[in-house]
Residue frames relative to the residue before (quaternion, step in Angstrom):
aa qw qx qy qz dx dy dz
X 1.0000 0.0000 0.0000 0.0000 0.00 0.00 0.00
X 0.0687 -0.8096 0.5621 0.1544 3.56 -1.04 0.55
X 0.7898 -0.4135 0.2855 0.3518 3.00 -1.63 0.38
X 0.5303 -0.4633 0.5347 0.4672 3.79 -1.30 0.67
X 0.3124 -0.7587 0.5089 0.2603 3.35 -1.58 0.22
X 0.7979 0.0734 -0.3942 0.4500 3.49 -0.49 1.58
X 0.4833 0.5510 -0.5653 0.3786 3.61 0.45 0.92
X 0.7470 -0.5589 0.3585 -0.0339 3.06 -1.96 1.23
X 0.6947 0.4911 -0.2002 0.4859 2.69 2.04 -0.58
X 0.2657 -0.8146 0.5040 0.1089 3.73 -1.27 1.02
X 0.8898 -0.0981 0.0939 0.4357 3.23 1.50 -0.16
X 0.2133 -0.7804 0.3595 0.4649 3.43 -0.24 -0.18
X 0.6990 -0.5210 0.4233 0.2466 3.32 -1.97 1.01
X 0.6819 -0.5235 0.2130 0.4644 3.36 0.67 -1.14
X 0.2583 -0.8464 0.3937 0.2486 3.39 -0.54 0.29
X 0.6021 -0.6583 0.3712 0.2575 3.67 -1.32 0.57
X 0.1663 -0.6909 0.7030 0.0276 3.73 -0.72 0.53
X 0.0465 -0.7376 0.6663 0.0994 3.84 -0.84 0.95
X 0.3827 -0.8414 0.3813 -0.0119 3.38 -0.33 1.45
X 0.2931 -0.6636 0.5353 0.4326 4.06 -0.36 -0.56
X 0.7638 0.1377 0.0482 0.6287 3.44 1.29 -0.98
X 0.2481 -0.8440 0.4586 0.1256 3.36 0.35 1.34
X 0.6321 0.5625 -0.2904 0.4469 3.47 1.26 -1.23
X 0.7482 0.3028 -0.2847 0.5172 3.62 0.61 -1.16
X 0.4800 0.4888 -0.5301 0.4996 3.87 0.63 0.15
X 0.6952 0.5861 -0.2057 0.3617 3.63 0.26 -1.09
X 0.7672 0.2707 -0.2559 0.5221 3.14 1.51 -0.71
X 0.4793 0.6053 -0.4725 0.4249 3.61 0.91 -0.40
X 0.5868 0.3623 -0.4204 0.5896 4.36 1.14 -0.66
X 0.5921 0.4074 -0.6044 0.3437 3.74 -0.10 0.28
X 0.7641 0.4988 -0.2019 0.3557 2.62 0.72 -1.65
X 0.7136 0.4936 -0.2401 0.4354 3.71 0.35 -1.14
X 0.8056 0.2841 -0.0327 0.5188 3.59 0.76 -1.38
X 0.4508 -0.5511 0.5318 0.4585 4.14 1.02 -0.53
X 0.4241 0.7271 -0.5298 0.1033 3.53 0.32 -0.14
X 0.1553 -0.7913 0.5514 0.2140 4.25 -0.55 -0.02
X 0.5191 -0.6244 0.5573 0.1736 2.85 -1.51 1.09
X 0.1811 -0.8487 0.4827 -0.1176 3.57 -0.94 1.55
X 0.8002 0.0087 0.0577 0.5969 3.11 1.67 -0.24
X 0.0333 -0.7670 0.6404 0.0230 3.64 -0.64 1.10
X 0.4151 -0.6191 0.6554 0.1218 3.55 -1.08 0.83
X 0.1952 -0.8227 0.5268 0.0872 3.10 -0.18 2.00
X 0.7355 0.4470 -0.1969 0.4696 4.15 1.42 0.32
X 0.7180 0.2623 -0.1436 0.6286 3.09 1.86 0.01
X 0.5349 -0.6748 0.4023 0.3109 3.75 -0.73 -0.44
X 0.0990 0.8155 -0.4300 0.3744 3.16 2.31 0.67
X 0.3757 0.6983 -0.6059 0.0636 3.17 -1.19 0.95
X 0.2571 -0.8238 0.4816 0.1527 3.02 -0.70 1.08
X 0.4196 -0.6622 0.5987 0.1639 4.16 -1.28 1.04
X 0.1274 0.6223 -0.7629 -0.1205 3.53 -1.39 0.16
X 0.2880 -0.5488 0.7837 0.0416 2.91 -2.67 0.43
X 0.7054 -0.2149 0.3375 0.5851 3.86 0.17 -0.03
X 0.8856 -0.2689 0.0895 0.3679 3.29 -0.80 -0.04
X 0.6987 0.5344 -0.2460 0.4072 3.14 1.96 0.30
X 0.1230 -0.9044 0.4059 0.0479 3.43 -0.56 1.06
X 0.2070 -0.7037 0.6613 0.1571 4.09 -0.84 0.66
X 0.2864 0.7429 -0.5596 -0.2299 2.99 -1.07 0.33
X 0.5225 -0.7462 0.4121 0.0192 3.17 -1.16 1.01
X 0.0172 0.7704 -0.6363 0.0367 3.77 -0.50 1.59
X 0.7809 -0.3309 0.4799 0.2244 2.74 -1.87 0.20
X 0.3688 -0.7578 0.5305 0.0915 3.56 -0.38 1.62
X 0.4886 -0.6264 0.4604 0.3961 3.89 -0.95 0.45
X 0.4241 -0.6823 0.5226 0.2855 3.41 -0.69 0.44
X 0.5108 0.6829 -0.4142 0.3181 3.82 0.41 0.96
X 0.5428 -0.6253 0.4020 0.3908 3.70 -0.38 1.28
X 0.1909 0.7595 -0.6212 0.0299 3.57 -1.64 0.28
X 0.4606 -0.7322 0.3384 0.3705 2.87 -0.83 -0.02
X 0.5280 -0.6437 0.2752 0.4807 3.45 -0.61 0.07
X 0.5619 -0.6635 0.4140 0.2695 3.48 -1.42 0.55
X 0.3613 -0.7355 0.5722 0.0332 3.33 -0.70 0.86
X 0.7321 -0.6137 0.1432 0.2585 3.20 -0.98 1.86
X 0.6594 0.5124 -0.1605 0.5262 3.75 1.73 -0.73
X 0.5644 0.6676 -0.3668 0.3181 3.40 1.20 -0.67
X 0.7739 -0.3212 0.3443 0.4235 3.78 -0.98 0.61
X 0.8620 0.3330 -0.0970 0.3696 3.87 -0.83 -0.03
X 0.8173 -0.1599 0.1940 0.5185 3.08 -1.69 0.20
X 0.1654 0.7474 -0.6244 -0.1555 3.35 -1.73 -0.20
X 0.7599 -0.0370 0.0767 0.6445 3.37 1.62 -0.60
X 0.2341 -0.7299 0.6075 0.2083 3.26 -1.44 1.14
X 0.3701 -0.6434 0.6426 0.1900 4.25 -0.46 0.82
X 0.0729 -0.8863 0.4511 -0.0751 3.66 -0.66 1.15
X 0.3582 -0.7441 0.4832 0.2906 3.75 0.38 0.94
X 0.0726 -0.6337 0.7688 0.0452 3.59 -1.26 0.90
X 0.1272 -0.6244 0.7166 0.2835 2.68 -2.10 -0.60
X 0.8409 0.1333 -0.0327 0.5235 2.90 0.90 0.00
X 0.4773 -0.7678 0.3968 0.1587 3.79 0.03 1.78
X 0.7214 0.2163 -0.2885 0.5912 4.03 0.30 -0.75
């Protein structure tokens, strides 16, 4: 696929994940995936992950009941993750 033709943009910067526990989300991508921690909100529980040139960062979810979303609903549904290697 190539790029649109004349736009400014090269990519995306990063995207946001609203978490219950940003910190223990944040660590399960180090841990689970290699990911590094790049930033700790020294007033919130913001923290933002990198991989190479990729970045999550990750707030603090509202604390209000809902239901869950459902595979059609509006939003996020899945991040697709480059491997090389599966195990």
């Amino acid at each position: 696929m190539g790029m649109c033709a004349d736009t400014p943009f090269s990519g995306i910067e990063h995207l946001a994940i609203a978490s219950k526990d940003p910190k223990a989300l944040a660590k399960w991508y180090c841990n689970a995936l290699g990911f590094k921690i790049v930033y700790e909100s020294k007033d919130s529980p913001t923290t933002f992950v990198e991989l190479g040139d990729d970045m999550i960062e990750i707030i603090e979810a509202a604390k209000i009941d809902r239901a869950p979303a459902a595979e059609k609903d509006p939003g996020l549904r899945h991040i697709a993750i480059s491997t090389t290697d599966m195990h």
